[in-house]
C-alpha positions in Angstrom: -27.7 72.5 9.3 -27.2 71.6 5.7 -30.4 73.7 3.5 -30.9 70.2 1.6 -32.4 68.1 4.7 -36.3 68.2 4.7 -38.3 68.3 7.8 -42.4 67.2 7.6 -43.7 68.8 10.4 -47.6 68.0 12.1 -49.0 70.3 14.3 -52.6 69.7 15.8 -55.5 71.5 15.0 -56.0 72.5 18.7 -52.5 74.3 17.5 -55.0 77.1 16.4 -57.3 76.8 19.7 -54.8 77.6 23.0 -57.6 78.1 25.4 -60.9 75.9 24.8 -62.6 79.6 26.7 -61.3 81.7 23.9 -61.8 80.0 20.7 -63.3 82.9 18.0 -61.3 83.2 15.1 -59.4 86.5 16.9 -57.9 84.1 19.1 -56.9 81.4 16.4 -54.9 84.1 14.7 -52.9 84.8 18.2 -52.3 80.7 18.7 -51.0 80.4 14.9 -49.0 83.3 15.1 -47.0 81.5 18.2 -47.1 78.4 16.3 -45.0 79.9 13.4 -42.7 81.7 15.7 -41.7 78.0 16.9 -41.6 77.1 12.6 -39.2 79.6 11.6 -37.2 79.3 14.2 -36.3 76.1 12.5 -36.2 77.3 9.0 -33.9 79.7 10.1 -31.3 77.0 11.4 -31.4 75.9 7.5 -34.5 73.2 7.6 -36.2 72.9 4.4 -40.4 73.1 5.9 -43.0 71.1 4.8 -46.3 71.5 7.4 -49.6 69.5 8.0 -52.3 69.9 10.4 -55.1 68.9 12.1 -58.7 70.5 11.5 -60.3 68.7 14.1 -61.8 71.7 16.2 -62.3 73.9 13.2 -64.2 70.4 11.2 -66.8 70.3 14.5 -67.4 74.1 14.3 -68.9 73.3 10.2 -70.8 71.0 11.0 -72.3 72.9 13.8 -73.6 75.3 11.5 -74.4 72.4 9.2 -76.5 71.3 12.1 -78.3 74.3 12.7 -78.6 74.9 9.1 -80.1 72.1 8.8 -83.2 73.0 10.9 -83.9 75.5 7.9 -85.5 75.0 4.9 -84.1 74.9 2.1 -80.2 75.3 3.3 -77.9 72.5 2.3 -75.6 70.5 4.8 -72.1 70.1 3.6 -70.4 67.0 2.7 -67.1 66.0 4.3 -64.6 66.1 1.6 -66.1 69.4 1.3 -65.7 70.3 4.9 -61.8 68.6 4.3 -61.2 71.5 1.6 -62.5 74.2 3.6 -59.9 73.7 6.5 -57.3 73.1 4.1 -57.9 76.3 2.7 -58.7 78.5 5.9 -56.2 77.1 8.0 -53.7 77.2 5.4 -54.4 80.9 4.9 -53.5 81.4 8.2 -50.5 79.5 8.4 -49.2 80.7 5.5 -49.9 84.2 6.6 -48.5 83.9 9.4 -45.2 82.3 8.5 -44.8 84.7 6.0 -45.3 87.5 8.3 -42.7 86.1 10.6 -40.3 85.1 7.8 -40.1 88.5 6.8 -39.4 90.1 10.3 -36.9 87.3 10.7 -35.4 88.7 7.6 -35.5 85.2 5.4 -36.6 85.5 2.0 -38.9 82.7 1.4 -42.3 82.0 -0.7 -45.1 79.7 1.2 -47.9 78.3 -0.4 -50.8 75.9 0.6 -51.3 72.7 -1.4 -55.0 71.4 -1.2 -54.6 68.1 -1.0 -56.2 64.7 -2.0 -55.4 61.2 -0.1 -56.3 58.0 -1.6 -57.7 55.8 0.4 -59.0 52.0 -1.1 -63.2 52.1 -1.3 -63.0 49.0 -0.5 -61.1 49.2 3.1 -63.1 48.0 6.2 -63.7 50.8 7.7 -66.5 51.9 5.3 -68.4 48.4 5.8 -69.1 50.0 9.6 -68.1 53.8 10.5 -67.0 54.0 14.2 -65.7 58.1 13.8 -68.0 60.5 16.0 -68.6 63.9 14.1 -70.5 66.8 14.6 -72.8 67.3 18.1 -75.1 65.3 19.7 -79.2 65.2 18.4 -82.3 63.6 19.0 -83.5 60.8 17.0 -85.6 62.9 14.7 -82.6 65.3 14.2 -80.7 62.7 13.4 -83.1 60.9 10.6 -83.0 64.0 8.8 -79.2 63.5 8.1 -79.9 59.5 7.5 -82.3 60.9 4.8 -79.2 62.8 3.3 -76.9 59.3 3.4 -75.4 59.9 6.4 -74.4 57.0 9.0 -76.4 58.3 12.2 -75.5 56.3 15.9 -76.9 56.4 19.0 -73.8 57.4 21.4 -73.9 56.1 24.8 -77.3 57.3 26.2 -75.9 60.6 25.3 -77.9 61.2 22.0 -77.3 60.6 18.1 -74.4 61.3 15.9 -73.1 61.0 12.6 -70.0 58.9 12.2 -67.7 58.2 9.5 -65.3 55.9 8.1 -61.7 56.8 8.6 -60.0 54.2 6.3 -55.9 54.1 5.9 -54.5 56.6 3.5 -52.7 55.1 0.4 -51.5 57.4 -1.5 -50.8 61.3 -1.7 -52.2 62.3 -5.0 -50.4 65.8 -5.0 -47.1 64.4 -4.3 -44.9 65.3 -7.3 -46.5 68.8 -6.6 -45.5 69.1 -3.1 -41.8 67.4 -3.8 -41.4 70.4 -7.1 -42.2 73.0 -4.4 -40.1 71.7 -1.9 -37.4 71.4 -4.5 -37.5 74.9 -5.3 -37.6 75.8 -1.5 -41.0 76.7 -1.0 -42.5 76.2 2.5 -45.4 74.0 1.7 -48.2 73.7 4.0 -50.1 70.5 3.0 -52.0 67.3 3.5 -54.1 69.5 6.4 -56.3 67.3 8.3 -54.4 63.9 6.6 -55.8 65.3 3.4 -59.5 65.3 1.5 -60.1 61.2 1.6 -60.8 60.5 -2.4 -61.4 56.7 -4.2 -61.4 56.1 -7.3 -64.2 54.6 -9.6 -64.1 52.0 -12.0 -62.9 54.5 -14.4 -60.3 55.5 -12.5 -61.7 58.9 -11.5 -60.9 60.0 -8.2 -64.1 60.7 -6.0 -64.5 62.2 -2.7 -65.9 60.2 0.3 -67.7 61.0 3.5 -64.6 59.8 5.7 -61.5 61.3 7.6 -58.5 60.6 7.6 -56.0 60.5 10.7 -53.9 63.0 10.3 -50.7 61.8 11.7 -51.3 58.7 9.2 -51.6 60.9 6.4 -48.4 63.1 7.3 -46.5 60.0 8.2 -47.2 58.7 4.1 -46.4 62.0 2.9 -42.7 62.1 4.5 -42.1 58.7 3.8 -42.7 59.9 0.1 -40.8 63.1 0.0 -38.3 60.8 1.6 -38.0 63.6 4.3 -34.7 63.7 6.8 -36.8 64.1 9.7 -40.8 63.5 10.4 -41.8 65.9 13.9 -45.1 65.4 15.2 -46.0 68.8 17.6 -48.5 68.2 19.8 -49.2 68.9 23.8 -46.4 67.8 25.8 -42.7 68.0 25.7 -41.6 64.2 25.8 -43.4 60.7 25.1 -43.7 59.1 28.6 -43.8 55.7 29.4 -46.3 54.7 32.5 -48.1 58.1 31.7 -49.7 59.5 35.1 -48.4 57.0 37.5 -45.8 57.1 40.4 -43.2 55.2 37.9 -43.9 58.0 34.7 -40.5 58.3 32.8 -40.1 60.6 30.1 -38.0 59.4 27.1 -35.5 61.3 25.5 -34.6 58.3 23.1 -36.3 55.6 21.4 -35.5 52.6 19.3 -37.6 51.3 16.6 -37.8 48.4 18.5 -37.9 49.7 21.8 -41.3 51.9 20.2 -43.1 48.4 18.9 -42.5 47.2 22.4 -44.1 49.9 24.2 -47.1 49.6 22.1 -47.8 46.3 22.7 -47.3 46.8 26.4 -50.1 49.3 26.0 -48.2 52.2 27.1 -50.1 54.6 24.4 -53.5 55.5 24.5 -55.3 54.6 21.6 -56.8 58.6 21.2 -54.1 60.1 21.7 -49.9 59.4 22.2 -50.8 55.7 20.4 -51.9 56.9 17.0 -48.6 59.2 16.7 -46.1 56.2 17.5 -47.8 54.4 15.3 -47.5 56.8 12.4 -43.8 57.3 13.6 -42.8 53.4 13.5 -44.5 53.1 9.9 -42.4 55.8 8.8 -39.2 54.1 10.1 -40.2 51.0 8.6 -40.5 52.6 5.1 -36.7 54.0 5.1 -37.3 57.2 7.3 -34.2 58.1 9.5 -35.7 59.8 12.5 -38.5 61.0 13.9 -38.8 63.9 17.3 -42.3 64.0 19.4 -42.5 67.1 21.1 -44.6 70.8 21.7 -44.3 73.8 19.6 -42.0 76.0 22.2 -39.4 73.2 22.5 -38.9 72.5 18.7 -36.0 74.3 18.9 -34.7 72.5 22.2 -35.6 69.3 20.6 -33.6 69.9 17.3 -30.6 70.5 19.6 -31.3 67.1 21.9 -32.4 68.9 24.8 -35.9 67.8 25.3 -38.6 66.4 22.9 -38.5 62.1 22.2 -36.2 61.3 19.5 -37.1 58.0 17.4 -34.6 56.4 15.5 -34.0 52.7 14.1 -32.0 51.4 15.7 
């Protein structure tokens, strides 16, 4: 494999949580450690690495203690953007740790650094005029007018209780780009745009501002490899192939798809919107802005899907 081709590579935050029984941070280490086993691997078959992923799990344990925080005096809540920066840095700690570690035992001589990272999104996109994404954990209506009181969009969640949502507009533009691209360049493995990146606007001045918002982060990877004009975008996530007719008598997995073929699956409402949907969607924009191919599989058959094996390849035609 020719050193010059560049993969962007998502992973999901549940990456770092294998067991939803075991989720301290002991067991975090053990599921990112088997996570960059999978990485390397393709590094060492002579892929240049970029890496993003999710913070979901990690974003709902904050604001937890946010929560409970909250019931003290005098202890501040955080704001998301905030909360965005933190998993950046944590998770990228680990990743980079990690991959280091293995590079080394592997016997590949390679620097990895973390990028926090900023995604522009247009303060004037629809989804700020009414928030629809469910944070935090449910609380009673006087819980919850505490956090109204601090600005915060508060909902009541069918019959379930009160939470916080947030806008999750569509990411425009990766401000650290020519950053990420330099590091690539010099063959860095960059870990990046974690959680679709730290949602930021700017002002009439032009200054860029963070926002209480998220950002999905297979939309946010999707932009970035369309700008680093990456040779192949891989989304890792829970299962080995896309399937068509998920869960029914007539399931069939896909080793192949067309660009065309993808659109048309959509639209049949083969995807669901929470979970496969969101990650063909990020795959066919990426096709349509010039990307060559795209692989959907899980972190133990990156290698088999590299080779054709297993995993969904999407291609344009």
């Amino acid at each position: 494999m020719p050193s010059a081709k560049t993969a962007v590579i998502a992973i999901g935050g549940n990456s770092l949580i294998l067991d939803k029984t075991k989720q301290a941070v002991e067991y975090q280490w053990q599921a990112v450690y088997e996570t960059s086993k999978h990485i390397v691997e393709m590094i060492r078959q002579g892929w240049r690495v970029v890496v993003t992923h999710g913070n979901g799990p990690q974003v709902g344990f904050i604001l937890r203690r946010n929560e409970l925080a909250a019931q003290t005096e005098g202890i501040h809540t955080t704001p998301m953007d905030l909360i965005g920066a933190d998993t950046q840095g944590s998770i990228g700690y680990m990743l980079q740790q990690a991959l280091d570690n293995q590079l080394r035992l592997t016997g590949i001589r390679r620097g990895v650094v973390t990028v926090v990272t900023q995604v522009l999104v247009d303060r004037h996109d629809q989804a700020f005029v009414k928030p629809d994404k469910p944070i935090g954990g449910f609380m009673t209506p006087e819980e919850g007018q505490k956090f109204i009181d601090q600005g915060w969009t508060v909902v009541e969640d069918a019959g379930r209780g009160y939470r916080r949502v947030v806008a999750s507009p569509m990411p425009i533009e990766i401000i650290e780009l020519d950053a990420i691209n330099t590091l690539v360049e010099k063959n860095f493995v960059v870990i990046c745009t974690g959680g679709g990146g730290i949602p930021v606007v700017r002002d009439e001045k032009g200054n860029l501002k963070g926002v209480n918002a998220v950002i999905d982060k297979d939309r946010g990877t999707s932009l970035l490899a369309a700008g680093l004009k990456a040779d192949l975008f891989m989304i890792s996530t829970g299962v080995a192939q896309v399937a068509i007719n998920f869960g029914t008598p007539d399931q069939k997995n896909l080793l192949k798809m067309t660009l065309t073929e993808a659109r048309q699956y959509m639209a049949e409402g083969h995807f669901k919107p929470g979970s496969m949907y969101p990650k063909i969607e990020a795959i066919v924009d990426f096709i349509e802005k010039g990307g060559p191919q795209a692989i959907i599989t899980n972190p133990e058959n990156i290698g088999r899907a590299l080779r054709g094996e297993t995993g969904t390849l999407i291609v344009p035609a």
